[in-house]
Each structure stands twice: as structure tokens, then as C-alpha cells.
N, CA, C and O atoms as CSV, one atom per row, in Angstrom:
chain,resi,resn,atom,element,x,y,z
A,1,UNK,N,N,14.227,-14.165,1.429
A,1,UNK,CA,C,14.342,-12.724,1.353
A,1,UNK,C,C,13.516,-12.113,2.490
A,1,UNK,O,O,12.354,-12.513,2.555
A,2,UNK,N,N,13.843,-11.378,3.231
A,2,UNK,CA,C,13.453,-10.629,4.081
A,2,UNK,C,C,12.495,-9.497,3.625
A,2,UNK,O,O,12.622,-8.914,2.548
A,3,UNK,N,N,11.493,-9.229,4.567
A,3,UNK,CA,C,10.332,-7.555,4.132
A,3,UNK,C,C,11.371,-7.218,3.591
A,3,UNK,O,O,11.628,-7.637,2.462
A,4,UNK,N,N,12.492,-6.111,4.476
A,4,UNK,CA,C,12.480,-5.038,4.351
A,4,UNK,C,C,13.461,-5.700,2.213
A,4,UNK,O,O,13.273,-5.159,1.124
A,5,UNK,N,N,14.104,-6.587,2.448
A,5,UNK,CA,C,14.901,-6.587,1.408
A,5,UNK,C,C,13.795,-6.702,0.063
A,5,UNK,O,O,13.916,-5.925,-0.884
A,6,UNK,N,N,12.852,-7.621,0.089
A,6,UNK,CA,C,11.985,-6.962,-0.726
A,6,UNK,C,C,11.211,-5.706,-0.856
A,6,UNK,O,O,10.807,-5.362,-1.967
A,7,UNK,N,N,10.996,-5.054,0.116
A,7,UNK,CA,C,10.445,-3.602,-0.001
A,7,UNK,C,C,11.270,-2.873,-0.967
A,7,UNK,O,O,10.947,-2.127,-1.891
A,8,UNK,N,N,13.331,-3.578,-0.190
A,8,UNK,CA,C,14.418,-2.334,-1.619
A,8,UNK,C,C,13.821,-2.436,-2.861
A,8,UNK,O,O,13.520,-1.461,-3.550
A,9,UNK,N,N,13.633,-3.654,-3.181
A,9,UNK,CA,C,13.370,-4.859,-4.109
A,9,UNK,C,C,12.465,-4.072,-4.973
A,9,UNK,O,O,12.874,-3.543,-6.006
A,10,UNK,N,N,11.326,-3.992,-4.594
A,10,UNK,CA,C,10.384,-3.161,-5.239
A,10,UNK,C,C,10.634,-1.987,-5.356
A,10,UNK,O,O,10.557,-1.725,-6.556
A,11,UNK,N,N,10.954,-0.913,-4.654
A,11,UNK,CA,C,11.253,0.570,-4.529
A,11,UNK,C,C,12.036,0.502,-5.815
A,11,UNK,O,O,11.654,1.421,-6.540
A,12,UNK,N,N,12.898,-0.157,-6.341
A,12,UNK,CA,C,14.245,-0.194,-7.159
A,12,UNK,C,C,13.554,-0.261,-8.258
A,12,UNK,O,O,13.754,0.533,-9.177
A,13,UNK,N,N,12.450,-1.422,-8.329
A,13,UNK,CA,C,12.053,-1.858,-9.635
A,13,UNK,C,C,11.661,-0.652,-10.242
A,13,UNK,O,O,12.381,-0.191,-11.128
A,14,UNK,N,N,10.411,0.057,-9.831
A,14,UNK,CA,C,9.674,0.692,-9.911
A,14,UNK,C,C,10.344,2.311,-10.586
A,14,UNK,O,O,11.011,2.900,-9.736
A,15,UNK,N,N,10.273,2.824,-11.531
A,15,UNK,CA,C,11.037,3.724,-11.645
A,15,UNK,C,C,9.762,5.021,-10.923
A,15,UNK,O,O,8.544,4.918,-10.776
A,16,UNK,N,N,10.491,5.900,-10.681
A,16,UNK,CA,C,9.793,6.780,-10.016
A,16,UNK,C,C,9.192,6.336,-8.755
A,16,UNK,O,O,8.300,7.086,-8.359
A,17,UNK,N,N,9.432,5.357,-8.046
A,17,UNK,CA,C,8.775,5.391,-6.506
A,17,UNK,C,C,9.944,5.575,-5.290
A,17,UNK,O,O,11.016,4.982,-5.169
A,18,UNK,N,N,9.462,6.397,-4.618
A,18,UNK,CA,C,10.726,7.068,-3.205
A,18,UNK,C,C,9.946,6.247,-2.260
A,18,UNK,O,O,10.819,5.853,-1.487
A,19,UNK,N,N,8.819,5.751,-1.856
A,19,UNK,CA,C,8.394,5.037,-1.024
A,19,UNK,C,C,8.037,4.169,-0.651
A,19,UNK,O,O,6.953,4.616,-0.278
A,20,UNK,N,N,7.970,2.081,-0.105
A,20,UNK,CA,C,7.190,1.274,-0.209
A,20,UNK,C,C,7.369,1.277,1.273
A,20,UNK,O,O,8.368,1.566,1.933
A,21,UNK,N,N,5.995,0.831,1.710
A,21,UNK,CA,C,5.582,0.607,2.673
A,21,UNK,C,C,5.007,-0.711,3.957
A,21,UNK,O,O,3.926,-0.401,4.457
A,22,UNK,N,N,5.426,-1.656,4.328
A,22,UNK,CA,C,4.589,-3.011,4.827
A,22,UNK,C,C,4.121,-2.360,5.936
A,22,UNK,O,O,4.957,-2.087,6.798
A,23,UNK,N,N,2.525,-1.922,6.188
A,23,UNK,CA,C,1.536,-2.133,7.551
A,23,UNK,C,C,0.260,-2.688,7.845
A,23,UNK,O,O,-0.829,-2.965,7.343
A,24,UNK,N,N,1.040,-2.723,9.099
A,24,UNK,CA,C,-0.654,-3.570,10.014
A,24,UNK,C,C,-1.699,-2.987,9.612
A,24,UNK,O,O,-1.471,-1.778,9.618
A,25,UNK,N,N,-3.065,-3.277,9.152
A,25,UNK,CA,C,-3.965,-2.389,8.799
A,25,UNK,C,C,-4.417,-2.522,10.287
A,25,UNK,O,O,-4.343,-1.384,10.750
A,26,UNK,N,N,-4.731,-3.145,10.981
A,26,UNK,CA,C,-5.266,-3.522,12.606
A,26,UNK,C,C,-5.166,-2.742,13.406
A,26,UNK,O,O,-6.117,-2.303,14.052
A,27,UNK,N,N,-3.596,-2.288,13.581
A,27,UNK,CA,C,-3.081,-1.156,14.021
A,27,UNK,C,C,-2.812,-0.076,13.879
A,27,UNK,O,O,-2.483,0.810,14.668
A,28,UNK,N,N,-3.003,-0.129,12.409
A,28,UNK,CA,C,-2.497,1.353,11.619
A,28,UNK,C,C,-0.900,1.798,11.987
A,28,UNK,O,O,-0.411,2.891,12.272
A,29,UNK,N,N,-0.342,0.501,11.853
A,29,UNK,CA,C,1.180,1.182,12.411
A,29,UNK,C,C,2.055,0.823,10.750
A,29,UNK,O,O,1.345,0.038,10.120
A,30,UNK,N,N,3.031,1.103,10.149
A,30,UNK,CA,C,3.715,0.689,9.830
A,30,UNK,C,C,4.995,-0.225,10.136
A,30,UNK,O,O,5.859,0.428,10.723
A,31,UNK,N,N,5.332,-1.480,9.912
A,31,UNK,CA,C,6.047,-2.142,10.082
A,31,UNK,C,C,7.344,-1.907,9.733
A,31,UNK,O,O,8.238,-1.776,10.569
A,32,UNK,N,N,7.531,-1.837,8.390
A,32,UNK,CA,C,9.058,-1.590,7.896
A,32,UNK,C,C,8.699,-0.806,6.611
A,32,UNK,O,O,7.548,-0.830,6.174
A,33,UNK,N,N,9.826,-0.016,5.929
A,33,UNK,CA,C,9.530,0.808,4.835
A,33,UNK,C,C,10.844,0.531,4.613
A,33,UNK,O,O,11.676,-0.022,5.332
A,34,UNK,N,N,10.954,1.240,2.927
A,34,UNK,CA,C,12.106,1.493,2.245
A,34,UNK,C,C,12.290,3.162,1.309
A,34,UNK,O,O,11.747,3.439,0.240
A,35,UNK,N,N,12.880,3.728,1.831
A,35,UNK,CA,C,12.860,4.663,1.091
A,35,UNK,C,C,13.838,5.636,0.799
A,35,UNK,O,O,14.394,5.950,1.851
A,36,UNK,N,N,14.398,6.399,-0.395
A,36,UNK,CA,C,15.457,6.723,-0.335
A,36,UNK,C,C,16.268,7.978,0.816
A,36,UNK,O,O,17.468,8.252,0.797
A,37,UNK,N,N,15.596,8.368,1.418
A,37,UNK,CA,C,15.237,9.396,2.409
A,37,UNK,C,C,14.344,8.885,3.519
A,37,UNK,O,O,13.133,8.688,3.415
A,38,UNK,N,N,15.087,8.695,4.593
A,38,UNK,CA,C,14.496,8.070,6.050
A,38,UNK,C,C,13.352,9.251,6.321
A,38,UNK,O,O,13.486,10.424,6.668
A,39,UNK,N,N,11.914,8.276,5.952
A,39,UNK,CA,C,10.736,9.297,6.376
A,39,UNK,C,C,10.444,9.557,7.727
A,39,UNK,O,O,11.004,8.737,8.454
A,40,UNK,N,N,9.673,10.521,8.428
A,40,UNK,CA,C,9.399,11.212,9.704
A,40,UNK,C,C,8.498,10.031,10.059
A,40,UNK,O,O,8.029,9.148,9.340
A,41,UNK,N,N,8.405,10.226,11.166
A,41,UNK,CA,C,7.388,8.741,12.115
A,41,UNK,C,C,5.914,9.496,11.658
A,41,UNK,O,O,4.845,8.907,11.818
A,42,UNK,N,N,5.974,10.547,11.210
A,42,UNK,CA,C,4.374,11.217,11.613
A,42,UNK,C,C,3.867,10.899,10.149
A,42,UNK,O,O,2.664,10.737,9.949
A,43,UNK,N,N,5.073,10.787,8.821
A,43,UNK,CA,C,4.768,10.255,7.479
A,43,UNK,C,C,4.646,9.156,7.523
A,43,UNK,O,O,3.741,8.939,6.716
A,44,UNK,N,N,4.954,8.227,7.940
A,44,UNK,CA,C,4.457,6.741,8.445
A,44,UNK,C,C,3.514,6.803,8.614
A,44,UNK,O,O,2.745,6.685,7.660
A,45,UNK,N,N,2.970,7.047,10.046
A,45,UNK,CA,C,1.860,7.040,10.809
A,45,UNK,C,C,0.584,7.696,9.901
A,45,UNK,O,O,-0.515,7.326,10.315
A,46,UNK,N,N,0.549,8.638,8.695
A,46,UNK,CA,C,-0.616,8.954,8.098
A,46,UNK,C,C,-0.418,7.834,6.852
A,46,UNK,O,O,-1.375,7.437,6.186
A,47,UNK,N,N,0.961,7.388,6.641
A,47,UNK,CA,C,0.188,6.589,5.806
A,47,UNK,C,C,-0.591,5.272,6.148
A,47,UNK,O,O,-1.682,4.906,5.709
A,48,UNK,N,N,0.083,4.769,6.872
A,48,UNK,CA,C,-0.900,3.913,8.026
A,48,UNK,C,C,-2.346,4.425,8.108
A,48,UNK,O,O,-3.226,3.578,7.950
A,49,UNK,N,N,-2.731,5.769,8.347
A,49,UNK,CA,C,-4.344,5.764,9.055
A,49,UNK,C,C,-4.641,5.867,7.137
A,49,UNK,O,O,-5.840,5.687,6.923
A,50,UNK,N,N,-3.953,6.069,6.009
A,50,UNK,CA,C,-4.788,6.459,4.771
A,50,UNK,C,C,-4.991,5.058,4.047
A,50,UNK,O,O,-5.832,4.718,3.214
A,51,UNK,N,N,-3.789,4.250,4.724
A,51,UNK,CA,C,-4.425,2.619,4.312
A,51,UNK,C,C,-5.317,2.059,4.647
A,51,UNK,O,O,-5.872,1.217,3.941
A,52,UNK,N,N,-5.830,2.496,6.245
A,52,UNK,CA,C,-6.986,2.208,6.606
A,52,UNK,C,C,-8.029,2.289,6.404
A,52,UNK,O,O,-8.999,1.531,6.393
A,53,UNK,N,N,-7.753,3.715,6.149
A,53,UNK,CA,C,-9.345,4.630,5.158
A,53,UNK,C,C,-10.131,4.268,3.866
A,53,UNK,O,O,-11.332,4.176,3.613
A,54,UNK,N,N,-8.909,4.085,3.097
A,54,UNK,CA,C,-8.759,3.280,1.838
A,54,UNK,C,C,-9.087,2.169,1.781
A,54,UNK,O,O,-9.652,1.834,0.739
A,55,UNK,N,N,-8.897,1.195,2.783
A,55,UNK,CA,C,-8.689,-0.388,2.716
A,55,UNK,C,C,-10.061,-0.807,3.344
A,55,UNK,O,O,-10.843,-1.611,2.837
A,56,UNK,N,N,-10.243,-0.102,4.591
A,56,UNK,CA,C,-10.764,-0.776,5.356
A,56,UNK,C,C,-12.283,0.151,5.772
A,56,UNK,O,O,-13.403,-0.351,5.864
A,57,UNK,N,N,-11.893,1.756,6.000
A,57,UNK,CA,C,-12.469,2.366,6.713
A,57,UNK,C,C,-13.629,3.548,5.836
A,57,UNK,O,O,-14.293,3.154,4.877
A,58,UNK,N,N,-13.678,4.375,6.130
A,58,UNK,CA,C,-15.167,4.928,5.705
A,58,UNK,C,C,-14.654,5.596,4.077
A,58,UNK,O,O,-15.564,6.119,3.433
A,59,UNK,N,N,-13.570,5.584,3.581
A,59,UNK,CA,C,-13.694,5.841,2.291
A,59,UNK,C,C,-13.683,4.584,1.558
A,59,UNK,O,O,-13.774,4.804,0.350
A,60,UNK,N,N,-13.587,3.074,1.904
A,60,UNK,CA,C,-13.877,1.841,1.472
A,60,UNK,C,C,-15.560,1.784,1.212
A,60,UNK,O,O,-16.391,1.671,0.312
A,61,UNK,N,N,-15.434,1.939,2.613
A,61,UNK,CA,C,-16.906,2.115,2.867
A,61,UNK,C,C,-17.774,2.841,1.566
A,61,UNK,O,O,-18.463,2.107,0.858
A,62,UNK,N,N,-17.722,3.935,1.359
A,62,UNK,CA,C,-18.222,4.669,0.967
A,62,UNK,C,C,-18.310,4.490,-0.863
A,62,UNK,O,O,-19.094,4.948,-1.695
A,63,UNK,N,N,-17.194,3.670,-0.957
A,63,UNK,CA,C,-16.501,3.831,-2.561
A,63,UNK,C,C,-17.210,2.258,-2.652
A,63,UNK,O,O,-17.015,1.871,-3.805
A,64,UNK,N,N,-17.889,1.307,-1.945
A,64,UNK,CA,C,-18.739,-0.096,-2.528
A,64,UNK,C,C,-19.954,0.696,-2.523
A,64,UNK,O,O,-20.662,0.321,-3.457
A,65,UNK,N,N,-20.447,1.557,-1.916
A,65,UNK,CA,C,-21.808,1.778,-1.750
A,65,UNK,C,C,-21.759,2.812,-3.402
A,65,UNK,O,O,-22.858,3.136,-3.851
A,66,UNK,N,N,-20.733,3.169,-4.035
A,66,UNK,CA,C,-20.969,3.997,-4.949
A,66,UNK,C,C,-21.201,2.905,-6.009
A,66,UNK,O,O,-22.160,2.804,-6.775
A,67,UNK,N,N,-19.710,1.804,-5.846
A,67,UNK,CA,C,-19.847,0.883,-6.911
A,67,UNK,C,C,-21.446,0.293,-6.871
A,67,UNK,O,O,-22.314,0.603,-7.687
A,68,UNK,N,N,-21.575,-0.404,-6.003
A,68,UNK,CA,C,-22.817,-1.066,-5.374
A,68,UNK,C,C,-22.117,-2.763,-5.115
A,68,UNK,O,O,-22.604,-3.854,-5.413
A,69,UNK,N,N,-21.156,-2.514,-4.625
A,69,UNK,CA,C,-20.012,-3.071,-4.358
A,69,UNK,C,C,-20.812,-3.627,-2.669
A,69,UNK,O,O,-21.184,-2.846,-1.793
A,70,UNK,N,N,-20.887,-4.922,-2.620
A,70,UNK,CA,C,-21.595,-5.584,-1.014
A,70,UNK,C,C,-20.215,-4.888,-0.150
A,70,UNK,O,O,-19.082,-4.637,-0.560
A,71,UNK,N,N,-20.818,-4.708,1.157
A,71,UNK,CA,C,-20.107,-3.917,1.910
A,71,UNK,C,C,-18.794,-4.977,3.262
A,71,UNK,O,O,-17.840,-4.662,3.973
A,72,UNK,N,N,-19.383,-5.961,3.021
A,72,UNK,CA,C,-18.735,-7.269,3.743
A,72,UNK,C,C,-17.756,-7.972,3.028
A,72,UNK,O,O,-17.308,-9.105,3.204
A,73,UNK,N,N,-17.457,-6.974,2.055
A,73,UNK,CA,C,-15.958,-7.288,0.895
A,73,UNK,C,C,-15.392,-6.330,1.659
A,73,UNK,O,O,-15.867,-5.387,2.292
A,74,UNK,N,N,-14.396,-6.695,1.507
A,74,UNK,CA,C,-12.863,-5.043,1.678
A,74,UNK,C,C,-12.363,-4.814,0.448
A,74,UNK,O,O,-12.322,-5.640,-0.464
A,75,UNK,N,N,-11.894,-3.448,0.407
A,75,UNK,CA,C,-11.374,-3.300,-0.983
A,75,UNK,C,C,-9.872,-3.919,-0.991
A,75,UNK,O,O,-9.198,-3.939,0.039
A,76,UNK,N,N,-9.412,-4.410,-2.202
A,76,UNK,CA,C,-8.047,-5.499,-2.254
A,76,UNK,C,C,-6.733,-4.032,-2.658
A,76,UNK,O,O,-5.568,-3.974,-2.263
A,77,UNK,N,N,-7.468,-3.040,-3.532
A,77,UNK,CA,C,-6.551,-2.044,-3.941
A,77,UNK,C,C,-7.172,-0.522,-3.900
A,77,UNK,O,O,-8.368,-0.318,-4.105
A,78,UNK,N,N,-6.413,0.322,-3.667
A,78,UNK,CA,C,-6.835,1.717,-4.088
A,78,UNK,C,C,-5.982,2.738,-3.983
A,78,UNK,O,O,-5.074,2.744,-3.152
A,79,UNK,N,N,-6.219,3.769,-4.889
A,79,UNK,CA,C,-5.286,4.989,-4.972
A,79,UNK,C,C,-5.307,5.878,-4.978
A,79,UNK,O,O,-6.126,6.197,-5.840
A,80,UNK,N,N,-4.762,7.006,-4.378
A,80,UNK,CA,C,-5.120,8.408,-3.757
A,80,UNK,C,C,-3.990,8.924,-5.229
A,80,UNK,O,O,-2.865,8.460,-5.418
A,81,UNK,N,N,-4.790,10.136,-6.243
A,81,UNK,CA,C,-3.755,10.336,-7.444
A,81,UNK,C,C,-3.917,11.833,-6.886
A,81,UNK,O,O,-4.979,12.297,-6.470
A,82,UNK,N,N,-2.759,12.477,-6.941
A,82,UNK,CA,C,-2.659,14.336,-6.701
A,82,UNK,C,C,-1.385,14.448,-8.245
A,82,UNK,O,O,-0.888,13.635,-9.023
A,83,UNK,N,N,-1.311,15.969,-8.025
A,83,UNK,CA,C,-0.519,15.994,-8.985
A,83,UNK,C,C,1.059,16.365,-8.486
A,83,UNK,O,O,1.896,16.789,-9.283
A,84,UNK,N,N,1.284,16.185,-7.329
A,84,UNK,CA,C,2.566,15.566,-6.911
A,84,UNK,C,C,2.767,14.134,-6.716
A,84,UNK,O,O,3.963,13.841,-6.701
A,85,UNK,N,N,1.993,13.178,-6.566
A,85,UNK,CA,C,2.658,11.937,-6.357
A,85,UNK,C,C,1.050,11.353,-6.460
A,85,UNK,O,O,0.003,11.967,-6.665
A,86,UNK,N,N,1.346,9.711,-6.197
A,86,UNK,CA,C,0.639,8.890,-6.858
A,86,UNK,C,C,0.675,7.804,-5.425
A,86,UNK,O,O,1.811,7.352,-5.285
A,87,UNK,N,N,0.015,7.467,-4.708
A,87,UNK,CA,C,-0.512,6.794,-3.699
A,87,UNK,C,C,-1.043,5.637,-4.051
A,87,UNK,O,O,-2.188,5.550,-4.495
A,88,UNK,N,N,-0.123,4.475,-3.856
A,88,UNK,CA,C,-1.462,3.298,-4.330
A,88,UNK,C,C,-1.028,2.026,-2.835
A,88,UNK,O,O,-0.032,1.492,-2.346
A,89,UNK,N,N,-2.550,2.068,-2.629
A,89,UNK,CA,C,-2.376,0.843,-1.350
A,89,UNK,C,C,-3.025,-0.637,-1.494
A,89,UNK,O,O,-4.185,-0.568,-1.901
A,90,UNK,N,N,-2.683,-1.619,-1.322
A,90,UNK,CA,C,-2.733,-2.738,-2.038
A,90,UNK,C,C,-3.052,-4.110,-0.578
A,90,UNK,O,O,-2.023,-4.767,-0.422
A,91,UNK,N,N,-4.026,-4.491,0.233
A,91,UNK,CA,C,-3.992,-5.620,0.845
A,91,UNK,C,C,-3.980,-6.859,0.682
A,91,UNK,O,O,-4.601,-7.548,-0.127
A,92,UNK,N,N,-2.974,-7.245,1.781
A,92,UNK,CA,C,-2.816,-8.517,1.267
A,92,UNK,C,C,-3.816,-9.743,1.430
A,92,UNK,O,O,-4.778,-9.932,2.174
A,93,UNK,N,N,-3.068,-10.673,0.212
A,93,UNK,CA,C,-4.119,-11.837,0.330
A,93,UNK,C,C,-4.341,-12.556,1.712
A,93,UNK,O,O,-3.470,-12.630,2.580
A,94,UNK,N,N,-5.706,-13.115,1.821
A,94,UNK,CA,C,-6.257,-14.236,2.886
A,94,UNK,C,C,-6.620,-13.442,4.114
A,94,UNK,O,O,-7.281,-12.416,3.958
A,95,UNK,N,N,-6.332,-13.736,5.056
A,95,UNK,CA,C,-6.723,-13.631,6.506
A,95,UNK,C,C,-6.171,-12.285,7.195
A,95,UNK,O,O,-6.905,-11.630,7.934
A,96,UNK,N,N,-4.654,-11.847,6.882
A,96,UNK,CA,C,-3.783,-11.201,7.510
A,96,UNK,C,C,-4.429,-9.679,7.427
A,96,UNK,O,O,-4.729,-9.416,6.262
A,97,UNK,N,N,-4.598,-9.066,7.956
A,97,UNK,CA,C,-4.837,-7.658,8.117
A,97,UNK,C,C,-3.572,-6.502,7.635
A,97,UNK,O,O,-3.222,-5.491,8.244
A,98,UNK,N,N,-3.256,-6.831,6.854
A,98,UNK,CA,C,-1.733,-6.068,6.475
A,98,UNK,C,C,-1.707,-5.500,4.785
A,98,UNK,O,O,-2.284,-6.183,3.939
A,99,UNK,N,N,-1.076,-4.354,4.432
A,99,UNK,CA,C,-1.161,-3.734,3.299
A,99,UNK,C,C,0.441,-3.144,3.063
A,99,UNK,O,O,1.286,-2.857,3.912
A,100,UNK,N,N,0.502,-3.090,1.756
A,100,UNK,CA,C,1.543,-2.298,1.209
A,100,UNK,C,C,1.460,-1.523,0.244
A,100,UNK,O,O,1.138,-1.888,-0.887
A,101,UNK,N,N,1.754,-0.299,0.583
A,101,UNK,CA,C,1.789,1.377,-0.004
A,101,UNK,C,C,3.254,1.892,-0.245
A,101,UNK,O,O,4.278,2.138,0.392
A,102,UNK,N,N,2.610,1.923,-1.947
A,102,UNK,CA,C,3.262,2.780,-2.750
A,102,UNK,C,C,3.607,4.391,-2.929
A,102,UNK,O,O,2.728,5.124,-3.380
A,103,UNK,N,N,4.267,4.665,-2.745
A,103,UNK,CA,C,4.262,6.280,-2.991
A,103,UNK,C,C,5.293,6.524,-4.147
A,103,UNK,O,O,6.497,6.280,-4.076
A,104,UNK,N,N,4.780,6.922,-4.969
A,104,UNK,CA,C,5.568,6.942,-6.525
A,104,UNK,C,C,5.091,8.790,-7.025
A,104,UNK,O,O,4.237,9.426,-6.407
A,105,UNK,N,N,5.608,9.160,-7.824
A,105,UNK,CA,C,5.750,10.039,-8.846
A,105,UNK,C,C,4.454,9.720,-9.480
A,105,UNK,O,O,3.998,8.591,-9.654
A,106,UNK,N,N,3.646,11.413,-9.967
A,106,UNK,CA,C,2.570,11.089,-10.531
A,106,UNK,C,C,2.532,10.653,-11.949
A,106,UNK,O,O,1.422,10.297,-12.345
A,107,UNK,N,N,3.574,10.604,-12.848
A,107,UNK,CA,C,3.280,10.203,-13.962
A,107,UNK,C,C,3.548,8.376,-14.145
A,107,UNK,O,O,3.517,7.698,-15.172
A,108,UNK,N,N,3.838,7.921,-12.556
A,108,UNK,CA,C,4.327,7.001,-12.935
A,108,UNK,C,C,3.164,5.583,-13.380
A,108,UNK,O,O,1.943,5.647,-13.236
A,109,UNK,N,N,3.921,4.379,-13.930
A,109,UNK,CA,C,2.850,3.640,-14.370
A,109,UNK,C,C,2.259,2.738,-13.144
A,109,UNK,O,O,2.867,2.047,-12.326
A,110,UNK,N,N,0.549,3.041,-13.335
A,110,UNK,CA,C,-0.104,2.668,-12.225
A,110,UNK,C,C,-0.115,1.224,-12.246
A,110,UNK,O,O,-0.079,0.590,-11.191
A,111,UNK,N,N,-0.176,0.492,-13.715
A,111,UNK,CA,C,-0.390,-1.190,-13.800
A,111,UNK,C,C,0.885,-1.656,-13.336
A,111,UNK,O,O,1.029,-2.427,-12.387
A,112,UNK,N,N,1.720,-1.213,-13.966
A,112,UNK,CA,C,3.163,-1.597,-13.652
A,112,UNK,C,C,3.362,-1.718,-11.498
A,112,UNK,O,O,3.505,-2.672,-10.733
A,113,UNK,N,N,3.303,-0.850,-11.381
A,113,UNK,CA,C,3.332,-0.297,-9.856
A,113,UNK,C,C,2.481,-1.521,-8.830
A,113,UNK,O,O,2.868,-2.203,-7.880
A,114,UNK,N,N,0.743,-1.369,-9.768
A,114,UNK,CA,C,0.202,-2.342,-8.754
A,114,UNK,C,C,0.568,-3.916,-9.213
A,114,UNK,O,O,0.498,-4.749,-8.310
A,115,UNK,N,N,0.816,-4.217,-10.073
A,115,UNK,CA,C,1.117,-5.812,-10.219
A,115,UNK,C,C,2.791,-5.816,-9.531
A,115,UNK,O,O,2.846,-6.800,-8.794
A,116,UNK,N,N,3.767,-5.276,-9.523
A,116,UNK,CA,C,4.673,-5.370,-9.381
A,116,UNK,C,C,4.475,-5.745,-7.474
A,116,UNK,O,O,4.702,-6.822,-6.922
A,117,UNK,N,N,4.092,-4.724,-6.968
A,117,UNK,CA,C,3.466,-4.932,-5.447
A,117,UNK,C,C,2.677,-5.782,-5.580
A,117,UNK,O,O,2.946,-6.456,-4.586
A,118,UNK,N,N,1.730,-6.383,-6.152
A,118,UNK,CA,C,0.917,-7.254,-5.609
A,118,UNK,C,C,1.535,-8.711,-5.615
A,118,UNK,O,O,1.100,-9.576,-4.855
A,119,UNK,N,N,2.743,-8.983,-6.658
A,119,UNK,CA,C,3.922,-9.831,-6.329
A,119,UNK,C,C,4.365,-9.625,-5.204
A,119,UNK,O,O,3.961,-10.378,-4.317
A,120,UNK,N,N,5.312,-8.577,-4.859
A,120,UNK,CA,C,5.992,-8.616,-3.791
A,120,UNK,C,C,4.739,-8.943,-2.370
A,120,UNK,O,O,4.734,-9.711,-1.408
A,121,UNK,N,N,3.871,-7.988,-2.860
A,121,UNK,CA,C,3.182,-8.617,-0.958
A,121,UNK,C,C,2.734,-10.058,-0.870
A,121,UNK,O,O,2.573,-10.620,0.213
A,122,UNK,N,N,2.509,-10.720,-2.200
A,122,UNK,CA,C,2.345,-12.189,-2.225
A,122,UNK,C,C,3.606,-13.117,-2.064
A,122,UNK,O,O,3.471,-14.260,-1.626
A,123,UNK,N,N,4.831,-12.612,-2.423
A,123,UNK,CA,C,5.471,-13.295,-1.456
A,123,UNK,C,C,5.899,-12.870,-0.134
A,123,UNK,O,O,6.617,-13.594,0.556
A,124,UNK,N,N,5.414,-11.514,0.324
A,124,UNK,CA,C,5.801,-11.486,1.759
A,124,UNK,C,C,5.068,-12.427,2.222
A,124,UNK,O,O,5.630,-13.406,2.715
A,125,UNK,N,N,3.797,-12.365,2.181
A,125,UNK,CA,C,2.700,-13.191,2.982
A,125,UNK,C,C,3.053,-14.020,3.218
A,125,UNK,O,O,3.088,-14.423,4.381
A,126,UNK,N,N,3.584,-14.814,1.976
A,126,UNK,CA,C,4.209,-16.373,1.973
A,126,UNK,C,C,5.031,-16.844,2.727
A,126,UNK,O,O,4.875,-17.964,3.214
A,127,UNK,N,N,6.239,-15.968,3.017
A,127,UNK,CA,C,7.028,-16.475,3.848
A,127,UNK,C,C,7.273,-15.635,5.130
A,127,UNK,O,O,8.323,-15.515,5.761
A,128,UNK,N,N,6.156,-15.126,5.345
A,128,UNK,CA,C,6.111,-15.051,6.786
A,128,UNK,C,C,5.304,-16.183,7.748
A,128,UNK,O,O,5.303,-16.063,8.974
């Protein structure tokens, strides 16, 4: 199975999500998406820099020093909740610098959402 065909893959499962996402966290670029409505390059591109922020960068940062969370971990998951939609970004296992973001409906289910992605990016990893 191909990204993007698992990205449908997930988008489908998921009731209430219009968005999945595979990006470089390295680059902050997005790779491939799925969504029912072809998003703008500039909606890409922030979700890219909010995976970073999240994942990697000074709101990671900031959110171990609250936990008391050692700072030479990265965070594996996190989620931006508003009351239009529901943001959850998820990196992948081992070495690879790469994440996949959810953009779902706010009532939707958050366990459901992140285990369901944390399958799918475990087998992207795999067979790339």
C-alpha cells in the first residue's frame, strides 16, 4: 500500500476527519496528504511548521519542562483542540524525522483518531 493510499485509508476510517497529513518534521514540508477538498500549499505549509512546534520545537519544549518531562525526549503525540476542529500530530517511530497530522472535527474521538494513526504511520514507516 502506498502513503498516499493509506492516508485515504485513514481519512475514511475516521469519521469526522477532512484531513491526514505525512511530513518531514526536518523540513517542515509536507509530503503527501489526503483530503476531501485539495488544501492551499500555505495550509500545508502551517501545518508542517505546527508539527514542528508541537513535536519538536519550543511548544515541545516548553510542555516537558511543565510535565518535568527530560528535555532530550521528543514528544511522540500532541494536540492543538479549538472549537472548530481537533488537531492531533503523532511522530513516527525510531530514527525518521517524520509525523502525521490529523485534522478532524471537534467532537471527534481523540483515542480512536490517535491509535488509528499511530497504526497507519507504523506501517508507513515499515514499508518505506
Amino acid at each position: 500500500m502506498s502513503v498516499s493510499e493509506a492516508l485515504d485509508s485513514l481519512r475514511s476510517e475516521i469519521a469526522g476527519c477532512s484531513l491526514v497529513a505525512f511530513a518531514d518534521l526536518s523540513s517542515k514540508i509536507v509530503l503527501t496528504a489526503s483530503s476531501a477538498m485539495k488544501p492551499a500549499r500555505e495550509e500545508l505549509d502551517a501545518l508542517s511548521a505546527a508539527a514542528y512546534l508541537v513535536l519538536d520545537g519550543a511548544v515541545a519544549d516548553g510542555a516537558a519542562a511543565v510535565w518535568g518531562e527530560q528535555s532530550d525526549i521528543s514528544a511522540e503525540t500532541a494536540m492543538l483542540l479549538s472549537q472548530s476542529e481537533a488537531r492531533i500530530f503523532l511522530r513516527s517511530p525510531g530514527e525518521n524525522p517524520e509525523a502525521l497530522i490529523c485534522v478532524c472535527a471537534p467532537d471527534c474521538d481523540l483515542n480512536a483518531v490517535v491509535d488509528c494513526a499511530r497504526t497507519t504511520l507504523k506501517r508507513i514507516v515499515s514499508e518505506t
